[in-house]
Steps between C-alpha positions, in 0.01 A plus 500: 500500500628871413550773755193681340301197539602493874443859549120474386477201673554711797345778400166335425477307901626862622175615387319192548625512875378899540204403309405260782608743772284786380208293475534321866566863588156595385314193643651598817408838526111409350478242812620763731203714353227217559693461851482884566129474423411180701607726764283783454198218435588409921463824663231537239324247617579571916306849420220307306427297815534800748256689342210316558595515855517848503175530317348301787653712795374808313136360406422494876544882517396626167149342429345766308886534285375143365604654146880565565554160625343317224709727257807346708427143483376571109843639435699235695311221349548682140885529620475158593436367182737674302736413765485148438489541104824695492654256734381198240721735225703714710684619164200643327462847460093460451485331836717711669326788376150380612671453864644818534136702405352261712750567787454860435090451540581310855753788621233795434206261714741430720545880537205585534468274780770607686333848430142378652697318788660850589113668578441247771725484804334143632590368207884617457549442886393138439790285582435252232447753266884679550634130471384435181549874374868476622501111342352643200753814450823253577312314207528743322833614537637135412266538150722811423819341577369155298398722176863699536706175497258389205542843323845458543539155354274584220790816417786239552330223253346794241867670540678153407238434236581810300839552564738362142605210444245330740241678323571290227432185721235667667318548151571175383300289753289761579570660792222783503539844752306456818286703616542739845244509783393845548344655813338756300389575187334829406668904581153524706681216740854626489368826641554586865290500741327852604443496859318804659371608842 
């Protein structure tokens, strides 16, 4: 065999061999997504069982605000449900779409009520009711820090993805951009609060 020979030779398993790299490189950082996601889908879930508990505390106190708390469990059963069809595809953007309109339907019955809780002292002096507030709030605190870590792993994998010469892997089996969970999604949202006294 001739140098040249032996030079493609090598040549062609260099490439073979980064070939394979890029593309375990991608499958990695894809399962981290799904992983990053299967985390949100647990606290997720730990607020989708508190709230029905909070809904009872608060049902004792606010008879005639019957409306508000069926908006909540509406919402968290609507969340629910897109909850567990974005966890059956974690890396579709339809699905994660649907969850995160749905999640933004919970948050605003959820606010208002926190709001309605606030207009009767019984109520917010209620023992069980701060537990599961202050349950509910840590909640939500580890669902911010869950969709950071999956925003972040959905920049690492979309960065990798689009980057050259993996793109060129990335295109060839199909390796399409994932989509980023957002917490908001109109200017009206993004807008600060106005508080006045």
């Amino acid at each position: 065999m001739s140098a040249t020979l032996w030079v493609l030779l090598a040549l062609g398993l260099l490439v073979f061999f980064w070939a394979v790299g890029a593309y375990n490189r991608l499958v990695r950082l894809k399962n981290a997504i799904a992983n990053a996601f299967g985390q949100i889908d647990v606290q997720l879930k730990r607020r989708y069982d508190l709230i029905p508990n909070l809904v009872e505390v608060a049902r004792k106190y606010l008879a005639h605000e019957a409306q508000t708390l069926e908006a909540v469990v509406a919402a968290r059963n609507q969340a629910k449900a897109a909850e567990q069809t974005a966890a059956g595809s974690p890396l579709n953007a339809g699905a994660l779409g649907a969850l995160s309109g749905a999640e933004q339907v919970l948050g605003g019955a959820l606010g208002r009520l926190f709001a309605v809780v606030e207009a009767y002292p019984d109520l917010k002096a209620d023992q069980t009711m701060r537990e599961l507030s202050e349950e509910l709030s840590s909640t939500e605190n580890r669902i911010g820090f869950a969709r950071q870590a999956y925003n972040d792993n959905v920049l690492e994998f979309n960065d990798a993805a689009a980057q050259f010469p993996t793109l060129i892997v990335a295109r060839l089996f199909n390796f399409q951009p994932q989509s980023m969970l957002e917490s908001t999604t109109s200017d009206v949202e993004r807008q600060a609060v106005k508080v006045a006294f």
